[in-house]
N, C-alpha and C positions, 0 to 999 in steps of 0.2 A: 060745782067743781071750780077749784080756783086756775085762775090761768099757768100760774108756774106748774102745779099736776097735771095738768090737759097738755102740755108739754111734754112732760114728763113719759105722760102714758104715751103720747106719740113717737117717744123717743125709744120707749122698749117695743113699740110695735112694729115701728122700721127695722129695729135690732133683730126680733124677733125673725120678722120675714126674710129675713136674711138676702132676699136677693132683689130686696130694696137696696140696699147696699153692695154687697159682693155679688161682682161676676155676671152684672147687668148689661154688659157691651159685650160686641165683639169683639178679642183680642185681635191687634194687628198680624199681616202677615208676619212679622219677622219682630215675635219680641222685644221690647224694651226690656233693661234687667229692673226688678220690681223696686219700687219705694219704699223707705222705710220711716214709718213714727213710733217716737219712742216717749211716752209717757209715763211722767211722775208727778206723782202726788204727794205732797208732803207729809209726814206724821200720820201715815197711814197705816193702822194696824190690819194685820192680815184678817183675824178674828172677829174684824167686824162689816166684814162684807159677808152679805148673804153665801155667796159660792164656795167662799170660806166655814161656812156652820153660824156663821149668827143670826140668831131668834128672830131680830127688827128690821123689816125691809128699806134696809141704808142704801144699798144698791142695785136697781133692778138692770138698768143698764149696764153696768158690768159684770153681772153675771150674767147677762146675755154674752157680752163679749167673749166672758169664760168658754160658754156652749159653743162655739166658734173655733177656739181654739186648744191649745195646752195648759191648767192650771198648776203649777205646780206647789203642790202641799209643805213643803219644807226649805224655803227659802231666803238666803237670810242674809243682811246687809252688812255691809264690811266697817261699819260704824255706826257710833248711835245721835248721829246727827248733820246738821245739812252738808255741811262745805265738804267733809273728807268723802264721804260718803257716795257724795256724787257727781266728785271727783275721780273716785272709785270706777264708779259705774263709766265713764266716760272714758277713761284709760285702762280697764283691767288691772287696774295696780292698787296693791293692797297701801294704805295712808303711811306705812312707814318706808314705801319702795316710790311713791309719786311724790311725797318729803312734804305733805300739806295736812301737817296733823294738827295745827291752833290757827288763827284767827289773823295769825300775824305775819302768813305766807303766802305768795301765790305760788299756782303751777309753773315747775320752769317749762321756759318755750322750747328745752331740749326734750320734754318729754311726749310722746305722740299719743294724739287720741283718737278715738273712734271719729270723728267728726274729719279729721283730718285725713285719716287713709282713705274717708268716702272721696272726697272732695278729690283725691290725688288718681281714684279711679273713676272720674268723670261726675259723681255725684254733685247735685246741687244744694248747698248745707245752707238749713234756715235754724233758727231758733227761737222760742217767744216764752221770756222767764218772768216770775214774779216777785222773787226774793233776792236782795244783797248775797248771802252769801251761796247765792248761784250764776251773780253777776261778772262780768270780765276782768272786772279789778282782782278777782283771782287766779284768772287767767284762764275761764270758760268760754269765753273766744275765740279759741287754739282751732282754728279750722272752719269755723263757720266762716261763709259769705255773707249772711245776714245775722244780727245777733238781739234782738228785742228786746229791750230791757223794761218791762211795762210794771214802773213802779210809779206810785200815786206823786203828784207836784210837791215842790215844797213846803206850799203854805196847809195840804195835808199831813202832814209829819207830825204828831206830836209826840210826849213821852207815854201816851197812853191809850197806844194803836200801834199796830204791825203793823201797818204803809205800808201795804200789799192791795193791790187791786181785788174785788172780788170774782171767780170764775165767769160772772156772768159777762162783764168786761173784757175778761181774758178772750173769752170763747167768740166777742163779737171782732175780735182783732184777729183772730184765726181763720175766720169768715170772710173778711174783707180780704186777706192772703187768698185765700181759698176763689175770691172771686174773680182776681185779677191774674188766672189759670196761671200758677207757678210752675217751671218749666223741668221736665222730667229727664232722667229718671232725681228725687228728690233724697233727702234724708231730713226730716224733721223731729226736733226735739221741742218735748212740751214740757213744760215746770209750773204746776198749780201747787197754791200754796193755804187756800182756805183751813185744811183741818188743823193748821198749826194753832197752838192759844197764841191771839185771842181767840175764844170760843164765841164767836156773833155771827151765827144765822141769819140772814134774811127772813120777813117772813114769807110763806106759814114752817116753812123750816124750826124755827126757833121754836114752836109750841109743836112739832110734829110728835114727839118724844118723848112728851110731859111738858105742863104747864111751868114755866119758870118764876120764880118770883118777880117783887115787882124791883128788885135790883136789878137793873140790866148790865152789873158789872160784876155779875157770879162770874162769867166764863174768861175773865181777863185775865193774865198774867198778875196786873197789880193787888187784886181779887186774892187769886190762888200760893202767891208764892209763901203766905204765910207754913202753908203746907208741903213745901220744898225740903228734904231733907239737904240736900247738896249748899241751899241756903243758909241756914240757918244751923247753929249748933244744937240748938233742941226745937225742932219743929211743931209744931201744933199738928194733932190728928183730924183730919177734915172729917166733918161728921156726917155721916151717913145718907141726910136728906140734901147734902151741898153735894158731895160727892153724885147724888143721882142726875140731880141737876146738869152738872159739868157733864159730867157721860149724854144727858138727853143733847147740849149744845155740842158735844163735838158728833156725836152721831147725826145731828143735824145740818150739820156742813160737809158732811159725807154724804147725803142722801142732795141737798143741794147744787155739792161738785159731780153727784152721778147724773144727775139731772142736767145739767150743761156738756157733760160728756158725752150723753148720749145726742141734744141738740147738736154738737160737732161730729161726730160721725155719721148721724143723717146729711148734717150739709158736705162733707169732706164723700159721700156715696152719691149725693146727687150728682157734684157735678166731675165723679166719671174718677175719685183720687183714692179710689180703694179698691180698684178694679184688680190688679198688679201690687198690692202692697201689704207688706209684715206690717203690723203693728203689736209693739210691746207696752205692757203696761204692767206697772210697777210702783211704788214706795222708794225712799232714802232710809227710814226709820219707821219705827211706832210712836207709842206714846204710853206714859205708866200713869192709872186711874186707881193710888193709891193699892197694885199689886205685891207690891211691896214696900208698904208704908209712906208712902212719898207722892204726892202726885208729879206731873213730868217726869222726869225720869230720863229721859232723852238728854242725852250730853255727861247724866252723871252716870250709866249704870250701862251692864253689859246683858242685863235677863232679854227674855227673848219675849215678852211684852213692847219691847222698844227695837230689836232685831231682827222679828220674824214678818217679814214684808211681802204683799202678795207680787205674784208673775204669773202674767199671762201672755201667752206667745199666739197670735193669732194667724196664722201662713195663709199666704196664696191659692186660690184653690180648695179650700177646705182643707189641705192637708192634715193631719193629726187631728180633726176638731174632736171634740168630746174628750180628748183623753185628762186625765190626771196622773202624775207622776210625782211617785212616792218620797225619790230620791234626795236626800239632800245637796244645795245646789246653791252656789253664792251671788252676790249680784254681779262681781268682777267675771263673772261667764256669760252675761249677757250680748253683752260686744263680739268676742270672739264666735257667740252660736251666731250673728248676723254674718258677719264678715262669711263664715263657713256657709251659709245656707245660697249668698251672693257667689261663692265661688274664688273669694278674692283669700289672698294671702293673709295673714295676720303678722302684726308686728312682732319679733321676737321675746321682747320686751311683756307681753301683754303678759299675767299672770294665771289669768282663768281660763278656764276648758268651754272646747265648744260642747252645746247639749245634744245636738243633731244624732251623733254615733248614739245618744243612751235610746232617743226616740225614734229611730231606725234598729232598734233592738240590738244595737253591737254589746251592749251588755244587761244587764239584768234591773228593770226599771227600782228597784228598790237597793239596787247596788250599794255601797257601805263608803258616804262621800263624807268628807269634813267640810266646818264652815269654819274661817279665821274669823276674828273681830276683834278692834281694839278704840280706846280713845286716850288722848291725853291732852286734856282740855281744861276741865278743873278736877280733874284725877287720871292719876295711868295706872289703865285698866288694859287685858288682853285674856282672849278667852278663844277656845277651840271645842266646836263640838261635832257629833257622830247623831245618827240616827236615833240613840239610845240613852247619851249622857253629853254630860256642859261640863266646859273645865274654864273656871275662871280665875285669875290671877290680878292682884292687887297691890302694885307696889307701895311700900313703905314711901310716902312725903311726908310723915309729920299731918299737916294741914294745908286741906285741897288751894285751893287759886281763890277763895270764899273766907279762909280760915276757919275752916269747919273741918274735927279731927280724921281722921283717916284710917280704918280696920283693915289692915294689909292682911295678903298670906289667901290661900287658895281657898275654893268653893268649886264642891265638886255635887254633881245633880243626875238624879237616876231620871230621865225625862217621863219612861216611859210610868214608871210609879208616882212620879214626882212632878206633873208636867210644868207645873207653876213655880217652879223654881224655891219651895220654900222649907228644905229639909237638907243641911251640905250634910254629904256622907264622908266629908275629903278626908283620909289615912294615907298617911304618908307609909305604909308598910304595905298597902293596896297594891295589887299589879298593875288594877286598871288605871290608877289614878296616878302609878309610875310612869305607865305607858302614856297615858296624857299628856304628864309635864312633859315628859320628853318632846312629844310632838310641839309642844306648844314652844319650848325654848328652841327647839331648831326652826320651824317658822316665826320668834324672833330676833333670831340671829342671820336667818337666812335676806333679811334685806340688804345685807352689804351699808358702801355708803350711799346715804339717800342724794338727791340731785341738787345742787346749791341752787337755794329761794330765796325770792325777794319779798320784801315788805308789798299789801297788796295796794295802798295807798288811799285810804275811807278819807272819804271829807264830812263836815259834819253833819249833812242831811244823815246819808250811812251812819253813822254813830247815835244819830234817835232815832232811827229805827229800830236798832240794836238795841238798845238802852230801853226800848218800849215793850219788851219781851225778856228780858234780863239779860241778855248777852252780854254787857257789860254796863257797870255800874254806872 
């Protein structure tokens, strides 16, 4: 048995016994109010974690953490890429109401985030991110006390690497916080950033999932973008045994990041920091494996391959553990379920609903919720969907920000017949697909004006970073 698996298994056995972890102390006489960690993973499709339905044991650690808590089945991100997204998630604010829809804005300092009402209710805000654009220069800083920014040195940079730390990195900096007893009660936010492409595995990662060839630059951006629709005006179709490949490498950086995840929640249970504490776990986006002819996908497209993000709410106490809920449910409600579950007020500003009233049964766990989503990045795209159907909307540019043409005008998707998005039924004489637009133009109309933003101001390490993954040219 190799050491990173004997790890591994030790990390779903503590997960497992659950009270290795949770609820191993005595609670103080007189409460502290609980801590919260909020974890993200980058380009994580829901689909392919075990607790989710997939085949290949990518994550056993988080499906342990599933069994712990709430998973919720239908969850879907407010963009299909990092910066708005999880800007999103950190404000409750949909990308066209927090005004940080491209590349070239930060958050204004007049808009309030989650980070910041903890902090105003006594909270101690930490951070520790791995990617530019979930660094402060867009103004993800808004509240924290501590704000980590753990991206590789300069003389690592080049045009042909994400310059991103690997989890195993992340998780020993997490450790070292964790050991120098941070002071309670906490709010910590985590940004892993492994499944993004590049697709390089550590090993025995890299070969868990199928043997890869002897190119070790299948999984790279420079590699793949030949098969970018958004890139390219006529893309090349990634052929079959590339395409398996690429899926074995990023499913192998999921099984990797679950592996380090689980070694931080054993260390974060040792020593006493989950006794009293929520922890969320979540995705910004997915990722497209050629679902709809393209691979990436993320940043050009609004299908729910690159929007359907897992959530898992793990409570105090065991509260809610086991359950799943049906419901559809956005990432901009995450925030306000914290704040609600803490007892504290939410900002008025915030956009999204707390979940708490659906999982105290105040309504009907499969109740009939919408999800918004938009980008305009190198297309403006916006789409609204229901439990049953996807309405997506394509405006008219000519040619995206790539110069590559642009198929405007609506797509409309029966989920439940059609899960894979790949059949538009859209009739403009439809009811349902009247009643859509409708919703969909009044939630784009409904953001007033957005907040005046600033330039986020990339120096040139940030820009090969970017540049290493195609962010920009």
């Amino acid at each position: 048995m190799t050491k990173v698996v004997g790890i591994a298994m030790a990390a779903m056995l503590a997960l497992a016994g659950g009270a290795v972890i949770w609820g191993t102390r005595t609670p103080p006489a007189e409460p502290a109010p609980p801590n919260v960690i909020l974890i993200s993973v980058d380009t994580l499709r829901a689909d392919h974690l075990g607790c989710y339905g997939y085949e290949r044991p990518t994550s056993p650690s988080i499906d342990l953490l599933a069994s712990r808590g709430v998973r919720f089945e239908q969850a879907f991100s407010q963009a299909s890429w990092t910066l708005p997204s999880h800007l999103s998630l950190l404000t409750s604010r949909y990308p066209h109401s927090h005004g940080v829809e491209t590349d070239e804005h930060k958050l204004p300092s007049t808009v309030t985030t989650l980070a910041e009402t903890l902090r105003q209710a006594g909270y101690v805000t930490s951070a520790f991110i791995s990617w530019v654009y979930v660094s402060d220069r867009y103004g993800f800083g808004q509240g924290f006390d501590e704000y980590h920014e753990l991206l590789p040195p300069e003389n690592e940079v080049t045009s042909s690497t994400v310059a991103s730390i690997k989890a195993s990195a992340f998780v020993d900096r997490i450790v070292e916080w964790a050991d120098h007893g941070p002071r309670q009660p906490f709010f910590l936010f985590l940004h892993l950033f492994d499944p993004h492409i590049d697709y390089e595995p550590p090993a025995p990662f890299d070969e868990m999932f199928g043997t890869p060839s002897p190119d070790k630059s299948e999984g790279t951006f420079q590699y793949l973008r030949r098969y970018i629709k958004g890139v390219h005006r006529e893309p090349e179709r990634i052929p079959a045994d590339r395409r398996a490949r690429a899926l074995a490498l990023y499913d192998g950086e999921i099984r990797f990041t679950d592996q380090e995840l689980g070694r931080l929640l054993i260390t974060l249970g040792d020593r006493g920091l989950l006794d009293d504490t929520m922890v969320i776990f979540t995705s910004d986006h997915g990722e497209e494996f050629d679902d709809h002819g393209s691979m990436e996908g993320h940043q050009w497209t609004l299908y729910n391959e690159v929007l359907h993000v897992p959530l898992i709410m793990v409570f105090p106490q065991d509260r809610f553990a086991g359950r799943t809920m049906p419901a559809v449910v956005q990432s901009i409600d995450i925030a306000p379920t914290i704040l609600d579950f803490l007892k504290l007020e939410r900002p008025a500003e915030f956009q999204g609903r707390s979940l708490l009233p659906l999982l105290n049964g105040a309504g009907p766990e499969d109740s009939l919720g919408m999800a918004f989503s938009q980008i305009k990045r190198f297309n403006d795209k916006w789409a609204v969907q229901t439990a049953t159907h996807k309405l997506i909307y394509t405006r008219d540019i000519g040619l995206n920000r790539r110069g590559v043409p642009v198929i405007p005008g609506y797509e409309l998707y029966d989920l439940i017949q059609d899960p894979g998005e790949q059949h538009n039924i859209y009739d403009a004489a439809d009811p349902l697909a009247q009643e859509l637009v409708l919703r969909l133009e009044d939630w784009m109309a409904g953001a007033g004006s957005p907040p005046s933003v600033a330039a986020p101001g990339l120096d040139a390490q940030d820009l090969q970073r970017l540049r290493g993954v195609g962010y920009v040219d």
